[in-house]
C-alpha atoms as a printed R data frame, in Angstrom:
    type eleno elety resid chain resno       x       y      z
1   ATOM     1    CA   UNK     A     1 -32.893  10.816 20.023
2   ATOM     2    CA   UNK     A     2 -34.446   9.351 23.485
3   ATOM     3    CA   UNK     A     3 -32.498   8.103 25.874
4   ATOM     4    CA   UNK     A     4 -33.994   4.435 25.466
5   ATOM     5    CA   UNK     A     5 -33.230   4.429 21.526
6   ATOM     6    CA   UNK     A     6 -29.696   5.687 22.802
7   ATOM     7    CA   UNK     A     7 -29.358   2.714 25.700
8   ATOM     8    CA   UNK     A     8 -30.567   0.231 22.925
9   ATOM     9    CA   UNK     A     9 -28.122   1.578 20.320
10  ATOM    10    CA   UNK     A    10 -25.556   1.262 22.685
11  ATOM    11    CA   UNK     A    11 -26.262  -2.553 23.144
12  ATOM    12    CA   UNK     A    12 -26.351  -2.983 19.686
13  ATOM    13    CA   UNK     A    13 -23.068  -1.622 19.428
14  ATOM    14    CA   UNK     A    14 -21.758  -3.987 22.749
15  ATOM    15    CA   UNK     A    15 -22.781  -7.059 20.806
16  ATOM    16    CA   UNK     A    16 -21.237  -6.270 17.244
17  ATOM    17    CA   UNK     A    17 -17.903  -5.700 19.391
18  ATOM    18    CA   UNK     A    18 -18.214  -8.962 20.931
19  ATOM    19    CA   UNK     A    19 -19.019 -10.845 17.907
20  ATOM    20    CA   UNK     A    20 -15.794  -9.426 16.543
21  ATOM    21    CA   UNK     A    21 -13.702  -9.943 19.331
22  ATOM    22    CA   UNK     A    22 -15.163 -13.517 19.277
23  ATOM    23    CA   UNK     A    23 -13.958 -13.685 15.377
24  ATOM    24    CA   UNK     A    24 -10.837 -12.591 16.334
25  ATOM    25    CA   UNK     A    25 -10.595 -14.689 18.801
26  ATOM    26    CA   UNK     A    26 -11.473 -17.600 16.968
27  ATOM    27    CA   UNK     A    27  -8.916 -16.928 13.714
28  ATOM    28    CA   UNK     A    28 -11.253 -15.360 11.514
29  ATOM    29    CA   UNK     A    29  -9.711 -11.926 10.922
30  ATOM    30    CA   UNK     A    30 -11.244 -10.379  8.454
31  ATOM    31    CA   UNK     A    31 -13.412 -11.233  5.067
32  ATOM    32    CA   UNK     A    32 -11.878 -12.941  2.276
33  ATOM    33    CA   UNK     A    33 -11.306 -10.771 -1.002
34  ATOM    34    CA   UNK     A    34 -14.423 -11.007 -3.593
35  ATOM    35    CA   UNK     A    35 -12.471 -12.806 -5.813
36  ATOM    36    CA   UNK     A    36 -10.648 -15.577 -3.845
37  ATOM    37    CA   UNK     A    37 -14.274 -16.048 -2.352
38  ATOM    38    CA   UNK     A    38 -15.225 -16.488 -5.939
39  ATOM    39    CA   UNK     A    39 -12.980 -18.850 -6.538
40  ATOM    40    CA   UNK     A    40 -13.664 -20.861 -3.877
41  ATOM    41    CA   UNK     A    41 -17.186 -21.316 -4.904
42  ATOM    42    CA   UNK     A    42 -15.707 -22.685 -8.290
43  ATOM    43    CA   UNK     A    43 -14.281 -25.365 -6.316
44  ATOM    44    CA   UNK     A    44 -10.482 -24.215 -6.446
45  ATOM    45    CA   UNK     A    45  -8.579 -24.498 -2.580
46  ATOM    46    CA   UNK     A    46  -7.964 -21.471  0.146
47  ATOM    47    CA   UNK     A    47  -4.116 -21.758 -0.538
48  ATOM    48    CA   UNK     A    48  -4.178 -21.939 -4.384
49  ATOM    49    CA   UNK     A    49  -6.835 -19.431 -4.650
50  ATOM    50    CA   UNK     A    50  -4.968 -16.844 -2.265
51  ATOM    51    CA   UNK     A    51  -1.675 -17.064 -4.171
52  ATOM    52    CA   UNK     A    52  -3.009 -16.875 -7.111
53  ATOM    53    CA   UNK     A    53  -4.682 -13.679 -6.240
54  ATOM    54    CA   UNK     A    54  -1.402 -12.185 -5.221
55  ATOM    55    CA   UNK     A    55  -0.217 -13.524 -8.481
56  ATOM    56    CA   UNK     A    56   2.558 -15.424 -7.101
57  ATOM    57    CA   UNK     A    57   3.484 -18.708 -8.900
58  ATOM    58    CA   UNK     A    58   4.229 -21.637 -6.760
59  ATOM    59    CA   UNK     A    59   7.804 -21.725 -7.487
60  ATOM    60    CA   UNK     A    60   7.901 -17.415 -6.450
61  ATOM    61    CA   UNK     A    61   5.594 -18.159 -3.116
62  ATOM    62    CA   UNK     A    62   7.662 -21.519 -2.232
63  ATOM    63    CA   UNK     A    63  11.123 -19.085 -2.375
64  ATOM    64    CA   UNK     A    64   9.450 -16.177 -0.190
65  ATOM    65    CA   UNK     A    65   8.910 -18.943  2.252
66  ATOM    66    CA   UNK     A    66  11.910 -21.457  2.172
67  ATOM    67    CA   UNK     A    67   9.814 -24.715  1.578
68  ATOM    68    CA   UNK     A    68   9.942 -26.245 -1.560
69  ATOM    69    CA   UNK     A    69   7.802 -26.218 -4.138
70  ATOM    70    CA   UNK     A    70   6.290 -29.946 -3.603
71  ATOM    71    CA   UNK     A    71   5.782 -29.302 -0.241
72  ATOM    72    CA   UNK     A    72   3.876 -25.813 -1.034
73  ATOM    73    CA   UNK     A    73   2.116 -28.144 -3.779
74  ATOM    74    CA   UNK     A    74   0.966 -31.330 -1.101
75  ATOM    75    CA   UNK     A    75  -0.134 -28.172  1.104
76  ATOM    76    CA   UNK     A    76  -2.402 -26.484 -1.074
77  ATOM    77    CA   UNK     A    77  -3.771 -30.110 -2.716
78  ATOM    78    CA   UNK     A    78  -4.956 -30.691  0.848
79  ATOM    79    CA   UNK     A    79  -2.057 -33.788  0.785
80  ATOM    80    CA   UNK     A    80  -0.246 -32.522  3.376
81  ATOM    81    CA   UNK     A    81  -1.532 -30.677  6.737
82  ATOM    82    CA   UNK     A    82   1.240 -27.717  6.588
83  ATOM    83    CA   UNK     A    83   3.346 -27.447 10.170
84  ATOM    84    CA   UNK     A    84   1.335 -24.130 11.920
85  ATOM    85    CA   UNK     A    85   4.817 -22.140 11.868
86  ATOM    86    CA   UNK     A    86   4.675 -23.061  8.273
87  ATOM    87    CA   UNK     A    87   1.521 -21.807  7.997
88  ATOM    88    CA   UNK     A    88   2.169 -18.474  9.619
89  ATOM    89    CA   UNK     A    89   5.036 -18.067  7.387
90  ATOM    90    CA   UNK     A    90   3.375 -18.653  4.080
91  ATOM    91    CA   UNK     A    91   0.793 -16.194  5.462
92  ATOM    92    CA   UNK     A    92   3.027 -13.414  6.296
93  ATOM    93    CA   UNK     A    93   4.430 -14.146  2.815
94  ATOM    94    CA   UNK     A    94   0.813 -13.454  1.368
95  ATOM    95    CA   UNK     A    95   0.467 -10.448  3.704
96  ATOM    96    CA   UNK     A    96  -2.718 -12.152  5.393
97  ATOM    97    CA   UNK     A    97  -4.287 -12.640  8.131
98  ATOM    98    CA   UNK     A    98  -2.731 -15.901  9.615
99  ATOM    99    CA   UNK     A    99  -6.546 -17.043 10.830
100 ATOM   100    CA   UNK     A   100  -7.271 -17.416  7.578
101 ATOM   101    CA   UNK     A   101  -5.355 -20.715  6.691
102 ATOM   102    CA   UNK     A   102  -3.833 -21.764 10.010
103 ATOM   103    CA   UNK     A   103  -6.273 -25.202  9.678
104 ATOM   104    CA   UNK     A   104  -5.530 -25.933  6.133
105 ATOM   105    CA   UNK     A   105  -7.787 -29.235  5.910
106 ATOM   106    CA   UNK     A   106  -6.494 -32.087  4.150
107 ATOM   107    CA   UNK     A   107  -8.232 -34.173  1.563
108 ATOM   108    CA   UNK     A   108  -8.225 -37.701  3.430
């Protein structure tokens, strides 16, 4: 290989580490599983659709976390924006990336 493929190869490299560093950066820490991503083109929610493919019931994800299961409920409905340290704690329950619903959006 020649040194300018090399030099080029190297920059190629510089910017993929960036961009990931930048997606880091920015909360988004890795790709969602194929089949949460699948069900959020059918429509369903980020929350629901990541519990449900950890096959937690409300009621079993609500306990690991110490909310309720009306709050976990208005959360994943979009009726309630959860608190972030709520948020981080429903994520480490999941055993997820916290970037990946640390800005739940709600549905008003």
């Amino acid at each position: 290989m020649n040194a300018a493929r090399m030099a080029e190869e190297d920059e190629e490299d510089v910017a993929i580490y960036d961009a990931r560093i930048a997606d880091l950066a920015a909360g988004r820490e890795g790709m969602l599983p194929d089949p949460v991503s699948a069900a959020l083109l059918r429509g369903e929610r980020l929350l629901r659709a990541l519990r449900k493919w950890r096959g937690l019931t409300q009621d079993e994800l609500a306990a690991k976390c110490g909310i309720t299961q009306g709050y976990l409920s208005d959360i994943e409905a979009g009726r309630r924006v959860g608190a972030a340290e709520t948020l981080a704690t429903v994520a480490n329950a999941l055993d997820i990336p916290g970037g990946w619903i640390a800005s739940q959006p709600s549905s008003e």
